[in-house]
C-alpha positions in Angstrom: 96.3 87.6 59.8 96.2 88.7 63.5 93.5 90.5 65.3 94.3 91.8 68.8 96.7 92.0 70.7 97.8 91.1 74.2 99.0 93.3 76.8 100.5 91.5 80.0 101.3 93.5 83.3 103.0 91.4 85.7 102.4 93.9 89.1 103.7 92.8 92.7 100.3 91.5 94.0 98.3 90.9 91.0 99.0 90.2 87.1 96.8 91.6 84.7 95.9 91.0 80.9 93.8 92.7 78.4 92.9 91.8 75.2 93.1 94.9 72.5 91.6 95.1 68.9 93.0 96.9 66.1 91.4 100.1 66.7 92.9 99.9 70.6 89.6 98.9 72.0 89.8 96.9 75.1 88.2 93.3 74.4 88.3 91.8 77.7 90.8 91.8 80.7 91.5 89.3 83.2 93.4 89.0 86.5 94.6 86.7 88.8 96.7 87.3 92.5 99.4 85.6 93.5 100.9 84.8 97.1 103.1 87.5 99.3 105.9 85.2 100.9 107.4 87.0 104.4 110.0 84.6 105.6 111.7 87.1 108.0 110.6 90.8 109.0 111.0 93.1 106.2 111.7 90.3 103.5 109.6 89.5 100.9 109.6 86.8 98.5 107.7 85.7 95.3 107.3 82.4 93.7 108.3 82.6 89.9 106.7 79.8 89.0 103.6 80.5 90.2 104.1 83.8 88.7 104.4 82.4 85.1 101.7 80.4 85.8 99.4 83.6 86.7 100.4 85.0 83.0 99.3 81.8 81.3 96.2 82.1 83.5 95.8 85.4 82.9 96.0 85.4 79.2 93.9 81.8 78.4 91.0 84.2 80.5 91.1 87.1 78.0 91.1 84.8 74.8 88.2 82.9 76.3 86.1 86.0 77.4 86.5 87.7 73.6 86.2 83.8 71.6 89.7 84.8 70.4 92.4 81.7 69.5 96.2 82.4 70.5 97.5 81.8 67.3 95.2 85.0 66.1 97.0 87.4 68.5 99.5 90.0 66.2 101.8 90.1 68.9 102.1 90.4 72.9 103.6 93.7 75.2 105.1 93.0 78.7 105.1 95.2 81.5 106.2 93.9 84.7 107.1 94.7 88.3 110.8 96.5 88.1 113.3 95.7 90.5 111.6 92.0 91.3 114.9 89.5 90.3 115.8 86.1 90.6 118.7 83.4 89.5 117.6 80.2 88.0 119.2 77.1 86.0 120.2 77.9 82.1 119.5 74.1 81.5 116.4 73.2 83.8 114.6 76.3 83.8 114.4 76.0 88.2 115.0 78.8 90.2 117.8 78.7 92.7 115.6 80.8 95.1 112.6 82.7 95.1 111.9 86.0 93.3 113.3 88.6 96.0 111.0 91.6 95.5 111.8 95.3 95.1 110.6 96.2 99.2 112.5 93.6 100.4 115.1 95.0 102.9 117.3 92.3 103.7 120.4 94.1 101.8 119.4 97.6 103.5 122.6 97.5 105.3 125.1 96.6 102.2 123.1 99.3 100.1 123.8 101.9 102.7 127.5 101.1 103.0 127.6 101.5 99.0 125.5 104.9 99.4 128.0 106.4 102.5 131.4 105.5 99.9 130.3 105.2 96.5 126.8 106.9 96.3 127.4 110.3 94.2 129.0 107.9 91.9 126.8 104.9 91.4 124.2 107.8 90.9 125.9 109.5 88.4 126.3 106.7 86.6 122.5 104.8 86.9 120.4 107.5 87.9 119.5 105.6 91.1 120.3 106.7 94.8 122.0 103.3 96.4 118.9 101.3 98.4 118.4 97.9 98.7 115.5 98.9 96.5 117.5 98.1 93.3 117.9 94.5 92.1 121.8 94.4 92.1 122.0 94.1 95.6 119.4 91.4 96.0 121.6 89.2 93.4 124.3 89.8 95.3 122.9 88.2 98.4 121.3 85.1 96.5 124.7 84.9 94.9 126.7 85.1 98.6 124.0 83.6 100.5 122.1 80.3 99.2 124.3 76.9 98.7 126.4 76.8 96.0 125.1 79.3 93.7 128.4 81.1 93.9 130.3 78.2 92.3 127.2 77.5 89.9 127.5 81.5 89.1 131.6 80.8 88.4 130.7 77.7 86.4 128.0 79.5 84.0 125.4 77.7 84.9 123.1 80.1 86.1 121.3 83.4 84.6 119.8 86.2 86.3 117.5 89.3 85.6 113.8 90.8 86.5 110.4 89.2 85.9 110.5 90.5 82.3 113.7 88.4 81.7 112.3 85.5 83.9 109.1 85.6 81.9 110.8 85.9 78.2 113.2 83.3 79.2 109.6 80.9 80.0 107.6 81.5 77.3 109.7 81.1 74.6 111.0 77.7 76.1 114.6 79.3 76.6 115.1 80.6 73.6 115.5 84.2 74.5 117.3 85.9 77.8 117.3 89.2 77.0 116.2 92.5 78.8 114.6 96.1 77.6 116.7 99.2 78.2 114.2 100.8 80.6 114.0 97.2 82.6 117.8 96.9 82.8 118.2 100.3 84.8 116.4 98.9 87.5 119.0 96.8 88.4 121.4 99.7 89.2 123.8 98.4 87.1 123.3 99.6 84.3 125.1 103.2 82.4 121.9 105.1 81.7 123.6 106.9 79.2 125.0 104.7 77.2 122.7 101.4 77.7 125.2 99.0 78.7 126.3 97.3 81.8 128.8 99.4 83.8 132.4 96.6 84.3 133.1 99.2 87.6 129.6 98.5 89.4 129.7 95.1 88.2 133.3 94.7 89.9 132.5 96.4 93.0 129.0 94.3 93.5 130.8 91.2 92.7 128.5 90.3 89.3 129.6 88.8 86.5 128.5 90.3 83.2 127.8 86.6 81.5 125.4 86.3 84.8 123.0 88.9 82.7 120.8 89.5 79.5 121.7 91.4 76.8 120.1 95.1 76.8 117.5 95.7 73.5 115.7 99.0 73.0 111.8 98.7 74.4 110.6 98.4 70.9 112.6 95.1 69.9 110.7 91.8 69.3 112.3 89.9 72.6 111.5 86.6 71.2 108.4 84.2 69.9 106.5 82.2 72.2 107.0 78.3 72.6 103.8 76.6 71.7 104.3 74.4 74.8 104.7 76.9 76.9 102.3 79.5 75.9 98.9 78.2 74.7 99.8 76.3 71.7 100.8 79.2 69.9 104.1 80.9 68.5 104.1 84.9 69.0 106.1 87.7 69.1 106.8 89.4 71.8 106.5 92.6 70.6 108.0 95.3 73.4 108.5 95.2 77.1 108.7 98.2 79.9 108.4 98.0 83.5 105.2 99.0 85.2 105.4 102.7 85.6 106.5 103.3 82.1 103.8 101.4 80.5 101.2 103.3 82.5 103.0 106.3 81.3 102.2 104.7 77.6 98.9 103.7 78.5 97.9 107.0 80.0 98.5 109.2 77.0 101.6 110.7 79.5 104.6 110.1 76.9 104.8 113.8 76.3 107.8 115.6 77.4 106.9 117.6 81.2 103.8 115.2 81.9 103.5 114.2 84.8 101.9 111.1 86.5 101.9 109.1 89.2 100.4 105.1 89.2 99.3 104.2 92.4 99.7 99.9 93.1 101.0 98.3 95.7 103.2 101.4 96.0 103.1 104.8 94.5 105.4 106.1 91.7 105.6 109.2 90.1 107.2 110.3 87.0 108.0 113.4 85.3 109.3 112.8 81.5 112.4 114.9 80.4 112.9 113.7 77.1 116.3 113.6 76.2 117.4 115.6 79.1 119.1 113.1 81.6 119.2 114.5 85.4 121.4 113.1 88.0 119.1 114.5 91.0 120.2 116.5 94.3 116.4 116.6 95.2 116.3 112.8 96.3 114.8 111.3 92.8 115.7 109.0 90.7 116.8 109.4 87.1 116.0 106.6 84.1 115.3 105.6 81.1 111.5 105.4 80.5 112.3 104.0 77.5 114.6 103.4 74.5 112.9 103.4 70.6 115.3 102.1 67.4 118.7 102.8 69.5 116.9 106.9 71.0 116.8 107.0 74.5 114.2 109.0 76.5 114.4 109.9 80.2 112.1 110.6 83.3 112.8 111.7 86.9 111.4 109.2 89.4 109.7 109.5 92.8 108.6 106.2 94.9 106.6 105.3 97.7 107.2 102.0 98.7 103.3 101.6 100.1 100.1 102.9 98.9 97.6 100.4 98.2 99.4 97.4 100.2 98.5 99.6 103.5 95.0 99.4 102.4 95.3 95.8 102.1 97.1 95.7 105.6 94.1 97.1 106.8 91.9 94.2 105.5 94.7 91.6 105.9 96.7 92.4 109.0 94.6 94.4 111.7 91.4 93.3 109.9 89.3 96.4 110.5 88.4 95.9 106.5 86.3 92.9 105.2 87.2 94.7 101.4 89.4 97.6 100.7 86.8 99.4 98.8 84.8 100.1 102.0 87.6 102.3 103.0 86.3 105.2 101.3 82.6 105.2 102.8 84.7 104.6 106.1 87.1 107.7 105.0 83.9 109.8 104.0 82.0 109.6 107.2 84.4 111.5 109.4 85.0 115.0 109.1 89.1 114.4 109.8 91.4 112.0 111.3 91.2 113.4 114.9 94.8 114.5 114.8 95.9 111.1 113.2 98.7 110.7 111.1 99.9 107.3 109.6 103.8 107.1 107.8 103.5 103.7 105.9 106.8 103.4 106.0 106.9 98.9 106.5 109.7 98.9 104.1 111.5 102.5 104.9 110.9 105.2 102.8 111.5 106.2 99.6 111.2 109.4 98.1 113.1 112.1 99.0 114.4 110.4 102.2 115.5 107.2 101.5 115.9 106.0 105.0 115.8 101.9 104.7 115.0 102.0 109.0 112.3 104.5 109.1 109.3 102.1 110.5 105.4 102.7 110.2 103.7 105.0 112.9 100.9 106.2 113.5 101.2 109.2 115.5 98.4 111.7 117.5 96.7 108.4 118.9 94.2 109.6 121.7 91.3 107.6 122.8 89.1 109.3 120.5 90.4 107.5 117.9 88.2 105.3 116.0 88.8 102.4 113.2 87.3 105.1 110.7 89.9 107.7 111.6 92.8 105.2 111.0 91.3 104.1 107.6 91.2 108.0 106.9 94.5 108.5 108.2 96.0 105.5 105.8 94.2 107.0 102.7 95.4 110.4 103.6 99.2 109.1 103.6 99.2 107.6 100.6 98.5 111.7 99.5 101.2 113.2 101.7 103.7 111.0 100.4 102.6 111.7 96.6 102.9 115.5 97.5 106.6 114.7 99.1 107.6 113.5 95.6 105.8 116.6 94.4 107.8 118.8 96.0 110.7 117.5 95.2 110.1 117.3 91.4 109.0 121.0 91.3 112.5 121.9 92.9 114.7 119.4 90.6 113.0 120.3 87.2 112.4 124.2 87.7 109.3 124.7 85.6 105.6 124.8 86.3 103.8 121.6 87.2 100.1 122.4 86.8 98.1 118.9 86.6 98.9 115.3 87.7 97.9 112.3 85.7 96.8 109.3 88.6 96.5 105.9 86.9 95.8 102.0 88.9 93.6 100.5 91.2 93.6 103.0 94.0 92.2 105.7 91.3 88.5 104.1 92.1 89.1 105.6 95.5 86.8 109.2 95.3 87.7 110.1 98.8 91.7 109.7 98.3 91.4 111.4 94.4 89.9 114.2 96.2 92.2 114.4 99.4 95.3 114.3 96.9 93.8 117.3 94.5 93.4 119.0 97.8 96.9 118.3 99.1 98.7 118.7 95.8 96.9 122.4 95.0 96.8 121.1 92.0 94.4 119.0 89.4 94.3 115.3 89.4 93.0 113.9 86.4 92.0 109.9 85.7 92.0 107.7 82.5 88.8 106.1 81.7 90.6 102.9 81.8 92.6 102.7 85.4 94.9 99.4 83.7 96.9 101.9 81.8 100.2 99.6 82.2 98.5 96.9 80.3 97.2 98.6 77.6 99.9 100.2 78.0 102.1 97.1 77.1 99.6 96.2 74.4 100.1 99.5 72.5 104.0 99.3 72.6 103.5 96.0 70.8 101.6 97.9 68.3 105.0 100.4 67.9 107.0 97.4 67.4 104.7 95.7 64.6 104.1 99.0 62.6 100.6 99.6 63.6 101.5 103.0 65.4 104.2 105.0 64.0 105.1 106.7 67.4 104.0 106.3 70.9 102.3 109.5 70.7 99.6 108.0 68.6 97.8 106.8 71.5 97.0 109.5 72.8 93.5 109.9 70.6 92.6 106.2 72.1 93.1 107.6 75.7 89.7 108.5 77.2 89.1 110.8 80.3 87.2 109.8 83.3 87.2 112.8 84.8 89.3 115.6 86.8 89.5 116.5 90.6 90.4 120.1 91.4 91.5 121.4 94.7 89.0 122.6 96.9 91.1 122.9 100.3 92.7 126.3 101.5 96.3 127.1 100.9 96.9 127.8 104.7 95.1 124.6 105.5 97.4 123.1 103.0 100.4 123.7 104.5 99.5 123.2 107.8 98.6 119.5 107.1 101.6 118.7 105.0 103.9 120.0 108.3 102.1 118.1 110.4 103.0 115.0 108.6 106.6 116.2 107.6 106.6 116.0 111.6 105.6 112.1 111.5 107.9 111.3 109.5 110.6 112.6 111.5 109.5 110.5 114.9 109.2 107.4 112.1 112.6 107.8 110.8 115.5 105.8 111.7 113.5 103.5 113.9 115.8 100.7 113.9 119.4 100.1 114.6 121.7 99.8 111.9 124.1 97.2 112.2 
């Protein structure tokens, strides 16, 4: 009889596992980062391999740390990046080309030709607004653009999907190639009302249906584990999500009107609407957050592209960080950003511009300006662009929005908690636990094996660390948040279009 079990989230720079127990206390966690591949300006590649490797890594940690055996694991949940794809061989299991990753931008020009002629109606149909955001277009140019894949695509020899698909497809040896409902939107191919692969979009992009996984609702065992390819053991996978959604789980946030935002490598906020699917006129997204036993549930979507990859640009790139967590002391010990404002905007923006050529900026730049003023300035962005997405999900939804739910790495930040109540006006509240997607995942694999009747039922398991309330003026408010509706505008556009 099992005793735990194992929630996987498969994030752009890290992968993360914890190990739960039957009373949805977290054992142990575990994770592991994995390399950023730039190959031109504004692409960016991952290495699946290395990537399934990290899971394997990730998991043999968290058994280890609580002296538990693979084989005693009930089942395993899988959360994983979103719109992250890749083609590989059916037969040998080798990619045809790395993982292209959801801010790459090398489609942005084919994505805005399909938003100028066919955008109200891809939207309609998916949810999504037409960016080269979406998976389908990155297929597309693997498909069109590396050697002989287009014949190997004709000849069925190939299959495609996200990292969930990718990672299924590994660990039970190539016995399963399936997708979850939720997962499968990401793509922009898919009817969000209906669950099923659209034949017009697929026409239009040029992808064959036989190229893709079957759709399963979110609480569907995807598959068992191969014992040689997952730790000597045979498992079920037992529910998969993307990212977002399974913080959504994981944060206690399933109920219909919450909303919450998970701040990673970007920033994405959702807003659940139940049953209630809108096609947006605000600049969000619509989709599924997830599908239970054939009952689909929607969400309205906001994204920021960056949020805590600027931070790590500071410590990476210009190298005024030895570790991102001295950015809030650095934050903290100026009063403001002496007129600085930062737009993060090194793969567009999202949210509610979409503009794929806006570039990053900082603007205000006197020589006043010190290294702690631009790490305040970064932090403070990451807010402004939250209360964007804000703004527009108060206008799309038309009802009260009165607290925010922040979950992910970034939430150990005080200074930026605090700067976002204050820009928001409204409370920000934190999970005890900021790796809500992971135990996120883990307690959707509960739902699928019977040991929670709904995905309410975690709530009660959901502790509080605490809540930030607004302490800045309305007037002051406002004032800042024009100021850096005015960056964006000088950021926007930046580069030609071809």
């Amino acid at each position: 009889m099992g005793c735990c079990y194992l929630g996987i989230d498969q994030g752009t720079t890290l992968t993360t596992a914890v190990l739960v127990d039957k009373n949805w206390n977290i054992l142990a966690k575990s994770a592991k980062e994995h390399r950023q591949i730039f190959p031109n300006p504004g692409w960016v590649e991952h290495d699946p391999v290395e990537i399934y490797e990290s899971v394997l890594h990730v998991a043999a940690s968290v058994l280890e740390s609580a002296h538990v055996k693979a084989s005693d694991l009930i089942a395993m949940g899988l959360d994983h990046q979103g719109e992250t794809c890749l083609i590989w061989d059916k037969k040998t299991g080798k990619p045809v080309y790395n993982a292209i990753v959801w801010q790459d931008r090398r489609t942005a020009d084919y994505a805005e030709t399909l938003k100028i002629e066919y955008g109200e109606k891809i939207q309609n149909i998916t949810g999504m607004i037409p960016d080269s955001y979406h998976s389908a277009t990155k297929l597309k140019w693997i498909i069109d653009h590396v050697d002989g894949v287009k014949a190997r695509v004709e000849d069925g020899d190939l299959l495609a999907g996200t990292l969930n698909t990718w990672l299924i497809w590994k660990l039970t040896g190539g016995e399963s190639f399936v997708t979850d409902a939720c997962s499968g939107g990401r793509l922009m191919l898919m009817d969000t009302r209906m669950t099923r692969w659209d034949p017009w979009l697929l026409s239009l992009i040029d992808i064959p249906e036989t190229l893709l996984p079957p759709i399963l609702d979110c609480d569907s065992i995807f598959g068992y584990t191969c014992p040689e390819m997952f730790l000597n053991a045979r498992i079920p996978i037992a529910g998969c999500l993307t990212d977002s959604n399974a913080a959504t789980v994981g944060g206690g946030g399933t109920a219909v009107g919450t909303l919450t935002t998970s701040y990673g490598t970007g920033s994405f906020m959702s807003l659940t609407t139940g049953e209630n699917f809108i096609v947006s006129k605000q600049g969000l997204m619509s989709s599924c957050c997830w599908q239970l036993s054939g009952k689909r549930f929607y969400k309205l979507l906001g994204a920021s592209y960056v949020a805590g990859a600027a931070v790590q640009w500071l410590r990476d790139g210009l190298r005024i960080l030895d570790d991102v967590a001295e950015s809030e002391a650095m934050a903290n010990s100026v009063p403001d950003t002496n007129g600085v404002y930062f737009v993060p905007a090194f793969a567009g923006l999202a949210t509610p511009y979409w503009d794929q050529y806006a570039r990053g900026a900082f603007l205000g730049l006197t020589s006043g300006v010190t290294r702690e003023h631009i790490v305040r300035s970064v932090l403070e962005s990451i807010a402004f662009q939250t209360a964007d997405c804000l703004k527009a999900m108060r206008r799309e939804y038309g009802k009260k929005v009165n607290l925010m739910h922040a979950d992910g790495g970034m939430i150990d930040n005080k200074f930026l908690m605090q700067f976002l109540a204050d820009i928001l006006g409204i409370p920000v509240e934190l999970p005890a636990e900021k790796e809500t997607a992971a135990f996120g995942s883990a307690c959707m694999a509960g739902l699928t094996t019977g040991a929670l009747a709904q995905l309410s039922d975690v709530n009660p398991y959901v502790r509080l660390r605490g809540v930030y309330n607004p302490r800045m003026s309305a007037e002051e408010r406002e004032e800042r948040f024009a100021m850096w509706q005015r960056a964006v505008e000088r950021s926007r556009n930046w580069i030609q279009q071809k």
